[in-house]
SEPA-617607 format. One record per residue (C-alpha): residue in one letter; chain; x, y, z. Coordinates in nm, 2 decimals. Layout:
N
<rec><aa>a</aa><ch>A</ch><east>X</east><north>Y</north><up>Z</up></rec>
...
END
This chain:
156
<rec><aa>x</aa><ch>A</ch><east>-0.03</east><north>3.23</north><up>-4.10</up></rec>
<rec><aa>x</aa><ch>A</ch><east>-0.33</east><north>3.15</north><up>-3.90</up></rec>
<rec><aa>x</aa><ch>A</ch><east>-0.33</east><north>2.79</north><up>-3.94</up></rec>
<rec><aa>x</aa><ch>A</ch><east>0.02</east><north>2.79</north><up>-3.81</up></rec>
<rec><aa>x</aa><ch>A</ch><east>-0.08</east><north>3.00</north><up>-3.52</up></rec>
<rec><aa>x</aa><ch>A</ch><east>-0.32</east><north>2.73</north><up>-3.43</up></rec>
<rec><aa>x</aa><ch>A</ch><east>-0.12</east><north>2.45</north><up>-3.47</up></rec>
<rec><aa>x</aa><ch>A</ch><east>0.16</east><north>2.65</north><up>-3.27</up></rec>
<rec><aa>x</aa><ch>A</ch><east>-0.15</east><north>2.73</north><up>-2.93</up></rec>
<rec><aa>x</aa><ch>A</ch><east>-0.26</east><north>2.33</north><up>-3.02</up></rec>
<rec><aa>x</aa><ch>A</ch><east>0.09</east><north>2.19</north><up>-2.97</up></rec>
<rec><aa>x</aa><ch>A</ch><east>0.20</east><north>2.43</north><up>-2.67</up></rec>
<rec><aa>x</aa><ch>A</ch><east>-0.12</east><north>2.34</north><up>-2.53</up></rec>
<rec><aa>x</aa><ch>A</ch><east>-0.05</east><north>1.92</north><up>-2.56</up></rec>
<rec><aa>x</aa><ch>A</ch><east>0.27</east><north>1.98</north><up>-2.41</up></rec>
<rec><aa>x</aa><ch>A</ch><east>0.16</east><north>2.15</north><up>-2.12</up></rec>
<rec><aa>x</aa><ch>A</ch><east>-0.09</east><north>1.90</north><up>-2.04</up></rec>
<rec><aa>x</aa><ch>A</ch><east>0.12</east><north>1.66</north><up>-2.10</up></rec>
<rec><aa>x</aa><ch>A</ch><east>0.42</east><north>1.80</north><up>-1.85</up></rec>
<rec><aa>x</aa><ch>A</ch><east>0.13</east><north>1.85</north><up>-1.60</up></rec>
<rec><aa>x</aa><ch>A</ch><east>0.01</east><north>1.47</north><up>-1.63</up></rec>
<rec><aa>x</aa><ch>A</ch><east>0.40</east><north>1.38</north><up>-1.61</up></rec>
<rec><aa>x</aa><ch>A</ch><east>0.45</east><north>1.60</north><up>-1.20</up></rec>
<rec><aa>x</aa><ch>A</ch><east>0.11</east><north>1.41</north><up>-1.12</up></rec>
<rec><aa>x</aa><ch>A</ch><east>0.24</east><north>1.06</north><up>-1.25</up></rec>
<rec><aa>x</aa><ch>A</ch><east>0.60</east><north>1.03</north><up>-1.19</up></rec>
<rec><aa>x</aa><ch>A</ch><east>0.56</east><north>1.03</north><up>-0.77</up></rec>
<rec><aa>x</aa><ch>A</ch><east>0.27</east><north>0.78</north><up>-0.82</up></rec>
<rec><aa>x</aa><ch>A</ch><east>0.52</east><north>0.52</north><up>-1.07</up></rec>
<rec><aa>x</aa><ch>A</ch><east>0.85</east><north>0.56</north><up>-0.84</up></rec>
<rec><aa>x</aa><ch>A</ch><east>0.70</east><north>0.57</north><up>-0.54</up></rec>
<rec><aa>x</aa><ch>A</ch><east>0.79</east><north>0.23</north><up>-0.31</up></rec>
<rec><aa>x</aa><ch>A</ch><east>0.57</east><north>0.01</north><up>-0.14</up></rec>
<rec><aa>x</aa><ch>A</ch><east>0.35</east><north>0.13</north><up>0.13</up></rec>
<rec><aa>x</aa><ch>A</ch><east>0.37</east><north>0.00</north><up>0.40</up></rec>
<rec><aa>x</aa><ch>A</ch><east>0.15</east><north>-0.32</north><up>0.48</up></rec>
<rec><aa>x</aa><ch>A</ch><east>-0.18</east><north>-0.25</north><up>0.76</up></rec>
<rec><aa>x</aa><ch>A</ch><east>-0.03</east><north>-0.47</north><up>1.03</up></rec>
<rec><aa>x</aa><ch>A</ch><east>0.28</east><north>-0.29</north><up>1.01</up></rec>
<rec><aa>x</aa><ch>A</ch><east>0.12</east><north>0.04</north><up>1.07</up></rec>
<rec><aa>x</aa><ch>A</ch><east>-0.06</east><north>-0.14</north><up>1.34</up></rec>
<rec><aa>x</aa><ch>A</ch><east>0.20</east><north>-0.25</north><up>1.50</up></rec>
<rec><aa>x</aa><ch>A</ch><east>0.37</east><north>0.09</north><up>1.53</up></rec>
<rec><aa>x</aa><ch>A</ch><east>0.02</east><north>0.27</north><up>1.66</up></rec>
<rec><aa>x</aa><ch>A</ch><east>0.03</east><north>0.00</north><up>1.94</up></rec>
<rec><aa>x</aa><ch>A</ch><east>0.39</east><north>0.17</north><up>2.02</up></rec>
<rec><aa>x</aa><ch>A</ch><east>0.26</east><north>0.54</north><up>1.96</up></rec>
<rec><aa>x</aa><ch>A</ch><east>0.19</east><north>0.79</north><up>2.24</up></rec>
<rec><aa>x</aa><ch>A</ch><east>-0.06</east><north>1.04</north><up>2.05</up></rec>
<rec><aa>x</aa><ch>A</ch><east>-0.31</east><north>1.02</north><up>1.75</up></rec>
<rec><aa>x</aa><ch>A</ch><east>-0.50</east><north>1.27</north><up>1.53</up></rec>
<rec><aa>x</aa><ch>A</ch><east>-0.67</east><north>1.17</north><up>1.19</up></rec>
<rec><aa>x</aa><ch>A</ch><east>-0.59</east><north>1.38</north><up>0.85</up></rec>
<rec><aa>x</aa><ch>A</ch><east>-0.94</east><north>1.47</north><up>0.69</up></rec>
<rec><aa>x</aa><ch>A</ch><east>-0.99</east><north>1.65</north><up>0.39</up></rec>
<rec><aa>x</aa><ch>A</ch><east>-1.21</east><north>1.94</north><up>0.48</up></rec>
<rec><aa>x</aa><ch>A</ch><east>-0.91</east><north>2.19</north><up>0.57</up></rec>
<rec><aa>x</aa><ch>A</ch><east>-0.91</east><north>2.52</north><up>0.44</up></rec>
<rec><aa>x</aa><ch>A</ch><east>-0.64</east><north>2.48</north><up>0.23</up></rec>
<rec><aa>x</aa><ch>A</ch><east>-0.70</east><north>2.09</north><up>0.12</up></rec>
<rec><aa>x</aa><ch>A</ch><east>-0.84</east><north>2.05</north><up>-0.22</up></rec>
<rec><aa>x</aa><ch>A</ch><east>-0.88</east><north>1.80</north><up>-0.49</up></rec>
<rec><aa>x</aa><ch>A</ch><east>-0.56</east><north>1.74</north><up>-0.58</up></rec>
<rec><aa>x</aa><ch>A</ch><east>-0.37</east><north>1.79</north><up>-0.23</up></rec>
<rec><aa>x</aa><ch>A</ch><east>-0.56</east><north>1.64</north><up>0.03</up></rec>
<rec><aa>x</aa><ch>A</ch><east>-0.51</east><north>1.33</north><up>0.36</up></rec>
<rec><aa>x</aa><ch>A</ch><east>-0.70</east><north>1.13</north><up>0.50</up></rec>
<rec><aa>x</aa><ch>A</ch><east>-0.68</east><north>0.89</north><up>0.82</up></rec>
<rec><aa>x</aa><ch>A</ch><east>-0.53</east><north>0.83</north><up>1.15</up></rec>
<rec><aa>x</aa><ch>A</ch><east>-0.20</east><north>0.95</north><up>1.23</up></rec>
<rec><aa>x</aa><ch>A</ch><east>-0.02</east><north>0.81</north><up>1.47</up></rec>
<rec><aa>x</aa><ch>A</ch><east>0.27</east><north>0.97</north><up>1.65</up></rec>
<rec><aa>x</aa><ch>A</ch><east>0.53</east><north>0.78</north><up>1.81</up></rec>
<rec><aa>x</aa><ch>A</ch><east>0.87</east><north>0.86</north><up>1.99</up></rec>
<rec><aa>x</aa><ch>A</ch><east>1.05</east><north>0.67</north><up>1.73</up></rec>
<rec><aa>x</aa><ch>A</ch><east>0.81</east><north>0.72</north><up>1.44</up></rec>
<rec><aa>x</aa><ch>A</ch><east>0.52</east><north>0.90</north><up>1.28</up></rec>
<rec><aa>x</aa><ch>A</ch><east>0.28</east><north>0.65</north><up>1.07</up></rec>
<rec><aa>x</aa><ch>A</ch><east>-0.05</east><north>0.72</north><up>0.87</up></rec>
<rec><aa>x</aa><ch>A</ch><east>-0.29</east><north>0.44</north><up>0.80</up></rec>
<rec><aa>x</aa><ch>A</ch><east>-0.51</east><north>0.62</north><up>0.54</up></rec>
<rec><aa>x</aa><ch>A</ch><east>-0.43</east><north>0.79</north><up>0.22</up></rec>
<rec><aa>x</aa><ch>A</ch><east>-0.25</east><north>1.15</north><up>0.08</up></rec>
<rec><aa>x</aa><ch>A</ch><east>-0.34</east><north>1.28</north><up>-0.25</up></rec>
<rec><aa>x</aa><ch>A</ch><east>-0.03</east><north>1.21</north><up>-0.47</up></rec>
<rec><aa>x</aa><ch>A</ch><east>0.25</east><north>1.45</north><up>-0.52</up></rec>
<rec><aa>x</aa><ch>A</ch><east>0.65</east><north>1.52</north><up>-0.53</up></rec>
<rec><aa>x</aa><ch>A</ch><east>0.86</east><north>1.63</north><up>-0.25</up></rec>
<rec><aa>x</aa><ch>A</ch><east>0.64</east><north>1.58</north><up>0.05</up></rec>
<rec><aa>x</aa><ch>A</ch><east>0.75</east><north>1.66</north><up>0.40</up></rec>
<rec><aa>x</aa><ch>A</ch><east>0.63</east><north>1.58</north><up>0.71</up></rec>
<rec><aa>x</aa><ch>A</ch><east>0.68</east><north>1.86</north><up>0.98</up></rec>
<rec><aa>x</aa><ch>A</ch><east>0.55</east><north>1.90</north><up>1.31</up></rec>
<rec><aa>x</aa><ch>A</ch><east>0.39</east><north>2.22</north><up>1.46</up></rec>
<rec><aa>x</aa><ch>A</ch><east>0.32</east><north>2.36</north><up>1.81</up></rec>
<rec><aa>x</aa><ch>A</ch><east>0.00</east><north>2.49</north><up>1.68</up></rec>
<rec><aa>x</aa><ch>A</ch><east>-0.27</east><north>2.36</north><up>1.45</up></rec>
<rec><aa>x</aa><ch>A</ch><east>-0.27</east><north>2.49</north><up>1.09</up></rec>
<rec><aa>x</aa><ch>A</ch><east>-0.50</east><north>2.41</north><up>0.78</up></rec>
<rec><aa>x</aa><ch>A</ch><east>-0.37</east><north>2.68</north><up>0.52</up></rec>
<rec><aa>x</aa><ch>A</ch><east>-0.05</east><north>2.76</north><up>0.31</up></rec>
<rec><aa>x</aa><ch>A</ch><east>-0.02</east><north>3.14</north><up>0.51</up></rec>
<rec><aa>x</aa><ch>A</ch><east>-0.02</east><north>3.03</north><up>0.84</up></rec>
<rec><aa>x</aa><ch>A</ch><east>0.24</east><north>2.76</north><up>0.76</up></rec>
<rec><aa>x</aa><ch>A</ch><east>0.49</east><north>3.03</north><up>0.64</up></rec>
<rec><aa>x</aa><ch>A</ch><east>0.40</east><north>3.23</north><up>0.96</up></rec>
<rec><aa>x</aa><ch>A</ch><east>0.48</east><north>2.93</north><up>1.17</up></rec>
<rec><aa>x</aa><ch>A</ch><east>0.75</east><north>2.74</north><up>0.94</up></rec>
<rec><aa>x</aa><ch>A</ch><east>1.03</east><north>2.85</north><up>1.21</up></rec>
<rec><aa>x</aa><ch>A</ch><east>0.90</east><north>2.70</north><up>1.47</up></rec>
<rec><aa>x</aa><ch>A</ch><east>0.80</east><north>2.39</north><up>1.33</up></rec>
<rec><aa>x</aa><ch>A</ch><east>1.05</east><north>2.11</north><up>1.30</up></rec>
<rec><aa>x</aa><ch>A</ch><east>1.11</east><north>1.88</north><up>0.92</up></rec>
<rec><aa>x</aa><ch>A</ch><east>1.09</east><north>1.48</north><up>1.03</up></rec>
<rec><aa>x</aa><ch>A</ch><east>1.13</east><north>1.32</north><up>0.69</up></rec>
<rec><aa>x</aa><ch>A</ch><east>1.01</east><north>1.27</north><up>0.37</up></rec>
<rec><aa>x</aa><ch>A</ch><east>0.69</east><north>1.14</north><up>0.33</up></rec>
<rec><aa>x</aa><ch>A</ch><east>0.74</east><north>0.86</north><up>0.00</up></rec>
<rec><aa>x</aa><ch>A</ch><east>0.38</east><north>0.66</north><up>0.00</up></rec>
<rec><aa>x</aa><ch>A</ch><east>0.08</east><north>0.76</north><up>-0.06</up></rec>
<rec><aa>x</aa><ch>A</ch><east>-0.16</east><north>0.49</north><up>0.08</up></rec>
<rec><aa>x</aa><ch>A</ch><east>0.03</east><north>0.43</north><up>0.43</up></rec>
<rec><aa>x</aa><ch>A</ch><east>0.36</east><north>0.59</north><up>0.55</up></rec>
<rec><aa>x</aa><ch>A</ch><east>0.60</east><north>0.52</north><up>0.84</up></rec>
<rec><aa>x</aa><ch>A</ch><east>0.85</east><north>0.84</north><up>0.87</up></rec>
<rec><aa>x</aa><ch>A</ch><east>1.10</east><north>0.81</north><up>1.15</up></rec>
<rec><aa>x</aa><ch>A</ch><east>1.13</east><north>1.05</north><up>1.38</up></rec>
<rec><aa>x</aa><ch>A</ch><east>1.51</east><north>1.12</north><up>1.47</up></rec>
<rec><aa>x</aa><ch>A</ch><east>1.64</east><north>1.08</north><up>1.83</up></rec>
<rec><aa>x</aa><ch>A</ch><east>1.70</east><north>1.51</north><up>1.86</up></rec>
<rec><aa>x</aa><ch>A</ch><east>1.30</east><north>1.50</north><up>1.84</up></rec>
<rec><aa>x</aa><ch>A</ch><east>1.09</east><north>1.55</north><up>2.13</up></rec>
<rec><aa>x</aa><ch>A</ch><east>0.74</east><north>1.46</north><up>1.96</up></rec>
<rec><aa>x</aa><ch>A</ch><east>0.56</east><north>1.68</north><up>2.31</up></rec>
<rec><aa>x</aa><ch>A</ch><east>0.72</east><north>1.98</north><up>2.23</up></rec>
<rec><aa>x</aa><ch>A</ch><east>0.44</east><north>2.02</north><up>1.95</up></rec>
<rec><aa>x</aa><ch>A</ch><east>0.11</east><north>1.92</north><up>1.86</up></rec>
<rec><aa>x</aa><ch>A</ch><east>0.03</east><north>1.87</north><up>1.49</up></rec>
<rec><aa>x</aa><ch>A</ch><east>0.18</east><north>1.67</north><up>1.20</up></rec>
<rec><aa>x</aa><ch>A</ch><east>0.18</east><north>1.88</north><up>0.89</up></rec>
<rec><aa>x</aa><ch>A</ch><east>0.24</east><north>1.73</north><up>0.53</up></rec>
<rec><aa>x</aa><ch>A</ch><east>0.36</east><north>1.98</north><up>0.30</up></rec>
<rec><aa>x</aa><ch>A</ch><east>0.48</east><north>1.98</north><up>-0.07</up></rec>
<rec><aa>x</aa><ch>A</ch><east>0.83</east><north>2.18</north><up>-0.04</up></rec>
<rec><aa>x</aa><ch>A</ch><east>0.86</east><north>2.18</north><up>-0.45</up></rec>
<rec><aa>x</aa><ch>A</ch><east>0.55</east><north>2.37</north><up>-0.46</up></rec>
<rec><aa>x</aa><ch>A</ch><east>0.49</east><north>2.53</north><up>-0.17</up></rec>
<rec><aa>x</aa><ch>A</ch><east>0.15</east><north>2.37</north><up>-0.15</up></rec>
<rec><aa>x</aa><ch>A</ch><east>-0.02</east><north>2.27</north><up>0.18</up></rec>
<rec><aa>x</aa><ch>A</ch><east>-0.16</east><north>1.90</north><up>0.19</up></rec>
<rec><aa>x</aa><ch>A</ch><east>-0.31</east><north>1.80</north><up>0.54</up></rec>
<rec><aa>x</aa><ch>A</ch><east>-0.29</east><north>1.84</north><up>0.90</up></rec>
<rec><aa>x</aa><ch>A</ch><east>-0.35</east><north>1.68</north><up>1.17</up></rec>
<rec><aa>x</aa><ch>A</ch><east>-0.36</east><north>1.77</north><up>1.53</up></rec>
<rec><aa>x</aa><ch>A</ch><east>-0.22</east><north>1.50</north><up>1.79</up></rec>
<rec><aa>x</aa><ch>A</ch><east>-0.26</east><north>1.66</north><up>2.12</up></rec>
END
């Protein structure tokens, strides 16, 4: 009885690790290709604001962090850094800075979903026309499956 107790906790055990391993790996295998640096450089010629991700929020951690410059365009939002990987992100923008999970379901209704954020080293998310990028001042990247706060960055 005990031994199959064990083997029961050993096997439950392996397959939660491995499910765990499979959320972390599956955005990283089907994510597409970043964008390419002179791409990203072309587009924060063309951008109006900047802020830079960093990874000492309150709410950043190991596994759900950003870092580098954000830049925030009319017609697009682009990062030329890196985001820890993860499924489902969204990129929002905010009227007021936040770095933790509470204050972005405080100030989720007044904040306004751009896109989906696909790649992890580089992104380009375009910004739809109905967008006025000075009515706020942060870009917010947020994992909607989870509920988890990544990164922020304020822009003006």
């Amino acid at each position: 009885m005990k031994k199959c107790i064990v083997l029961l906790i050993s096997h439950a055990l392996a397959l939660a690790i491995g499910f765990a391993g499979g959320i972390y790996a599956l955005p990283i295998l089907t994510a597409p290709l970043a964008p390419e640096t002179a791409v990203i450089e072309t587009k924060a010629k063309k951008a109006k604001f900047s802020g830079e991700f960093r990874r000492n929020l309150k709410d950043s951690d190991s596994l759900h962090w950003g870092e580098g410059k954000v830049f925030v365009g009319k017609d697009a939002i682009s990062l030329m850094g890196e985001l820890a990987p993860g499924p489902d992100y969204k990129l929002y923008l905010s009227p007021e800075f936040i770095d933790n999970e509470q204050d972005f379901e405080r100030l989720k209704p007044k904040m306004v979903q751009v896109g989906d954020v696909k790649t992890f080293k580089n992104f380009i998310v375009p910004v739809p026309s109905n967008i006025n990028i000075k009515s706020y001042n942060t870009v917010i990247i947020w994992c909607e499956s989870f509920g988890q706060f990544i990164t922020a960055a304020r822009y003006r």
